[in-house]
N, C-alpha and C positions, 0 to 999 in steps of 0.2 A: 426423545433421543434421536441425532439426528444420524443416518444411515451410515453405519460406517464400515469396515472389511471386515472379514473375517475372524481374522486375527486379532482387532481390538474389540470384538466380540467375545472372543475367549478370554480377552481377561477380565471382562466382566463377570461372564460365568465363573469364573475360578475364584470370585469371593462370595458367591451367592448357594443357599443351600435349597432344593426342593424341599418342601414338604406338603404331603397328602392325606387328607385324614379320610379314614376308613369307619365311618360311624351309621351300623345300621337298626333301625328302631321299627317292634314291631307294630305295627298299624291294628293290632286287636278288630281287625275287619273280614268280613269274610263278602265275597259274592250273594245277592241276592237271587234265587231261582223261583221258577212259576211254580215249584210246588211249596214255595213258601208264602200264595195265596191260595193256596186250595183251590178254588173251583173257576177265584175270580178269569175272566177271560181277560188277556192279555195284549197289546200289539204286536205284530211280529217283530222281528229283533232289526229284519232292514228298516223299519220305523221307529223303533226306539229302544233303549237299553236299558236292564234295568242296573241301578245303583246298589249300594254296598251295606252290608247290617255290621252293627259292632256288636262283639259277643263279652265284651269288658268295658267296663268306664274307661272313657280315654282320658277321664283326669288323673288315674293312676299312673299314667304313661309321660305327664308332662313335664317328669325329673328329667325323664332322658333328653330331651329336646333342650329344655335348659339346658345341660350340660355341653350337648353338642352346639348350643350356641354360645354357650361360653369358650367352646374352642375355639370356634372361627372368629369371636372378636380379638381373641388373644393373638392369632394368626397376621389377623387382619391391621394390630394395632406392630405390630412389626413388621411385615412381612408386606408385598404387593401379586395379587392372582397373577398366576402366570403356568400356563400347560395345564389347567385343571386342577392346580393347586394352588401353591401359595411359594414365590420367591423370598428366601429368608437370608440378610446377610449371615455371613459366615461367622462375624464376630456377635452375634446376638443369638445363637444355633441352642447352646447350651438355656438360656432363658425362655426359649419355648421348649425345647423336652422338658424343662423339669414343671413349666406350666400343663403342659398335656399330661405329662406322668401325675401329676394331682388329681386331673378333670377324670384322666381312666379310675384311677382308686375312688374317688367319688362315684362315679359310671359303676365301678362294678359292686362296691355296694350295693348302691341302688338296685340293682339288679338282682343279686342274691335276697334284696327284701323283699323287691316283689315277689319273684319266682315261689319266697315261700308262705306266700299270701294268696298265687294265684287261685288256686281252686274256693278259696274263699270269697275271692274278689269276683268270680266270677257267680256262685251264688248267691252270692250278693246283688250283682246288674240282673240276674234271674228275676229276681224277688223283686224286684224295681219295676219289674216289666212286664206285670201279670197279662195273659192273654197272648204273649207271646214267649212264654216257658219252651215251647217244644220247637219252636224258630229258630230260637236261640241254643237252646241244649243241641241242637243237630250240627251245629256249626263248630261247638269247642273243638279245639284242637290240646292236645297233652301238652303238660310242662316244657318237654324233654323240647319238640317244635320249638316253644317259644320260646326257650332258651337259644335255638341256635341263632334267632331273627333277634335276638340283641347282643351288640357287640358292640366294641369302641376301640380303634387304635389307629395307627398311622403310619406313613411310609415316610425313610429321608434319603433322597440321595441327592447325588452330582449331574447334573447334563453337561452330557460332552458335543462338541459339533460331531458328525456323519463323516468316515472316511472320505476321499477327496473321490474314490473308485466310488463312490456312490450316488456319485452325479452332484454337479451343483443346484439343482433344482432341489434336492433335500436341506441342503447348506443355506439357500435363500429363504428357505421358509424358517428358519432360527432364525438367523439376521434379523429376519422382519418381526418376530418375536419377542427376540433381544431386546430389538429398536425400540419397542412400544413401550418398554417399561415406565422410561421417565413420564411420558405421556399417560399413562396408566397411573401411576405414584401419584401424579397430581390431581388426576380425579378423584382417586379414591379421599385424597388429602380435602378435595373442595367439599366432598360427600360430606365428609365427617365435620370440617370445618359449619357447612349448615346446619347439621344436628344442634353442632354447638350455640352457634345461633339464636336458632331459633326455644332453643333449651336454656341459656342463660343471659342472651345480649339484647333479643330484639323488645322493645318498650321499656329498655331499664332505661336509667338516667345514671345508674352506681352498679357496681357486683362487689363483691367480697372476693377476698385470696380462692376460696376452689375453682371462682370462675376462669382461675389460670390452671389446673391443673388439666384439660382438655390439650389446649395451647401445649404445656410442654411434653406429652405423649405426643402430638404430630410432630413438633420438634423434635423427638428422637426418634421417631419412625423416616423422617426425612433425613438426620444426619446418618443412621444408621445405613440409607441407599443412599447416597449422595454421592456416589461412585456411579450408578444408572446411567445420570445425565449433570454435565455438567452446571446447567441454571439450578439445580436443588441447590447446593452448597449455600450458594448468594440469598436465599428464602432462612436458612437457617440462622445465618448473620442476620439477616432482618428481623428474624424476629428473638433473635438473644438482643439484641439493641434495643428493642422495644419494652422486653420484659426487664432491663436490666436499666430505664427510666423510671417504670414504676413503682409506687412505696411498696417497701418489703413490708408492710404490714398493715392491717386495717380496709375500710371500703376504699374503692378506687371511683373516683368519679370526677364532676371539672376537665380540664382539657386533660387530662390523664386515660380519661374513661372515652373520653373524644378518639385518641389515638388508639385505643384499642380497637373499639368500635371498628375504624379503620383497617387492621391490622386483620380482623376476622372476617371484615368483609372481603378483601384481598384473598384469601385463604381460603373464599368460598369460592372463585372465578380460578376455575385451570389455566383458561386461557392466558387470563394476567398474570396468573404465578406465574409463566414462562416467558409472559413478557416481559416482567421489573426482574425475571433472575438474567436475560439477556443484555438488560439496561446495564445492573449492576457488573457483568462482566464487561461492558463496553466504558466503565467510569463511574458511574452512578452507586451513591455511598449509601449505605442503610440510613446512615443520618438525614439525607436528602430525600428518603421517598416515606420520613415520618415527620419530618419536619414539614413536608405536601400538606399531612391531614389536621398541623397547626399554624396552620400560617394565615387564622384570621387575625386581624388585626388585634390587639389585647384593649386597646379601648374600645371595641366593638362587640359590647355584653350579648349586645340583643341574637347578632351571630350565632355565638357562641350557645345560645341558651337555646336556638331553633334544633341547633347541632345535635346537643343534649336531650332533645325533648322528641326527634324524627322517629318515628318507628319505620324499622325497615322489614318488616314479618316476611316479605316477598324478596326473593334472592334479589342482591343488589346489580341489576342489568339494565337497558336500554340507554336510551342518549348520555353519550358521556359528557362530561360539564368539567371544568376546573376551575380552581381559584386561582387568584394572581396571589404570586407569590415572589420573594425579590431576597436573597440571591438563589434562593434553591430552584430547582429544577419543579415545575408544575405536575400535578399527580389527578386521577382522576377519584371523584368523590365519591363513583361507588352509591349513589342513593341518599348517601347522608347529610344530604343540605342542598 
């Protein structure tokens, strides 16, 4: 996003919601001390430290951690980091509370299960770990502790700019904040676009329908900021024009699966999202920067079939290449041919 006053700063904040999650999970660890070798002699500690005992299976623990990662994907699949948290449009606000209000009631289950398992569980890692019974026993901590070190919840509010009486040196460090988001959206969007990737597209020659269902979550995570920065908008058209070429049903593969290919390799480059979304507000039609990635010639199988057969497992980067193409505008290939 590119720098702009103050004021057309605020109206960006004033569709955008904070949200911070507040999730903390106990670590079932305690410090190691020298009287938990007995006699062994030791280094001193400006030489070296020692490391941590668990007093419980930590695979008991690995609900909560799922859970809290299922928050920040939730977060993350709408929302862009921004102040330590997560910038959420205003018009998507209510579909993530009522996704975190799920993940807590799941969270605090989980919780009340453990808790009433702990002293079990913990007789249990005892008996697991003959020869250090009294290691371990010295180290429990009571229920009532580990109940307060697990917790889950969240904060939401509004960022406002800094009275003006507070110096503009508070005021520019938002701006500069503000400003990054578009820039921010689109990494995160490249991020996930390679997962996708490398999880569905790289060595196929065909996908099936789910391999759009990636695809149209960044599409609504992008339309849903696309107020940010003004090049989002033009990506989202790109790729509603894209998805709305191919067959509504069955494998997708042939110059169908060609364009996709395309379409995710683009979506894995920040840089170029912002460059075809500046193209398209200077002229340039979504039709013209998909019609780039078929414009070999249709009697030219052999092309077409290298196209289909390229594995791109490595992000698609270094020297860029294009094809001729006649009338549309020339697009770069991205790796794939």
């Amino acid at each position: 996003m590119t720098k702009t006053s103050l004021n057309s700063d605020v109206t960006v904040l004033q569709s955008l919601i904070a949200v911070r999650l507040d999730v903390s999970i106990w670590s079932a660890r305690k410090k190691l001390t020298a009287l938990d070798f007995g006699e062994i002699s030791l280094p001193p500690e400006k030489l070296a430290s020692l490391g941590s005992k668990k007093i419980c299976d930590p695979d008991t623990l690995k609900v909560f951690s799922a859970l809290k990662s299922r928050a920040v994907a939730l977060l993350s699949r709408v929302g862009i980091r921004f102040l330590g948290g997560w910038a959420v449009p205003e018009s998507r606000l209510q579909e993530v509370i009522d996704g975190l209000k799920a993940i807590e009631q799941e969270f605090g289950q989980a919780k009340d299960d453990f808790l009433a398992h702990y002293d079990e569980a913990v007789r249990r890692w005892i008996a697991d770990n003959p020869g250090w019974e009294e290691v371990i026993s010295r180290s429990v901590v009571g229920v009532s502790t580990v109940r307060s070190r697990i917790e889950f919840g969240w904060q939401v509010f509004q960022v406002v700019p800094p009275k003006k009486s507070m110096g503009t040196q508070c005021q520019d460090k938002l701006v500069a904040e503000v400003s990054s988001l578009g820039g921010t959206l689109f990494q995160e969007v490249a991020k996930a676009a390679n997962e996708t990737w490398l999880k569905s597209y790289a060595g196929k020659t065909e996908v099936g329908q789910k391999a759009l269902s990636p695809l149209t979550t960044l599409r609504r995570k992008l339309a849903g900021l696309s107020f940010v920065e003004p090049k989002v908008f033009p990506i989202v058209e790109l790729i509603d024009t894209a998805i709305a070429q191919l067959p509504a049903k069955g494998q997708i593969g042939g110059r169908s699966f060609v364009m996709l290919q395309g379409l995710v390799c683009l979506l894995r480059d920040a840089d170029a999202l912002a460059t075809h979304g500046q193209m398209m507000i200077e002229g340039q039609t979504s039709d013209d920067i998909l019609q780039g990635l078929l414009s070999v010639n249709p009697d030219d199988e052999e092309v077409l079939d290298q196209a289909n057969e390229r594995d791109c497992e490595e992000p698609c980067s270094g020297d860029i290449q294009y094809l001729e193409m006649s009338p549309a505008p020339q697009l770069d290939s991205y790796g794939l041919w």
